[in-house]
C-alpha positions, 0 to 999 in steps of 0.5 A: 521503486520495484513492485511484484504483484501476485494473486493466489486464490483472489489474494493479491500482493504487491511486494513494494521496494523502495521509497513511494513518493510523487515520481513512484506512486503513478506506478503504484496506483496503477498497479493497485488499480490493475489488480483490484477487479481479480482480488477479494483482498489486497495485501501491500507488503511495504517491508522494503519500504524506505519512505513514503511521501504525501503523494504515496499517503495519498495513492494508499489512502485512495487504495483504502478508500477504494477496496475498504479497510478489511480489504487492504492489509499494509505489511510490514512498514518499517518504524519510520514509515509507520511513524508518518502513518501515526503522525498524520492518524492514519493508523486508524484507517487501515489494518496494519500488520 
């Protein structure tokens, strides 16, 4: 997995490559975590995205938890990614675009 994190104008994006899962996901949350006191809002754009496990839901939801749904925007999941969202109802936990 490959992550850039940028912050413009308390805006943050973390460009995440790659699949989020048990090994990867320790990397995204802290990544998350390190941007989140500098951001009114956090975008993930997950466009390269290729799967995410239930370790990656779990650090997702918890970024959800931690800054609030109008606060975490999750960007282009791909069909396959956004298909795990919908089978386990967390479409409607998060603002996805």
């Amino acid at each position: 997995m490959k992550l850039n994190v940028t912050n413009e104008d308390k805006i943050c994006t973390i460009v995440i490559e790659g699949s989020i899962d048990a090994l990867t996901s320790p990397e995204l949350e802290q990544a998350i975590s390190g941007a989140a006191p500098v951001c009114e809002k956090m975008i993930l754009d997950m466009t390269g995205v290729d799967y995410i496990s239930s370790a990656g839901l779990r650090t997702v939801v918890a970024a959800n938890q931690k800054l609030g749904k109008d606060n975490l925007v999750l960007k282009g999941l791909a069909p396959n990614v956004l298909e795990i969202f919908r089978l386990t109802g967390f479409t409607k936990f998060f603002n996805i675009e």
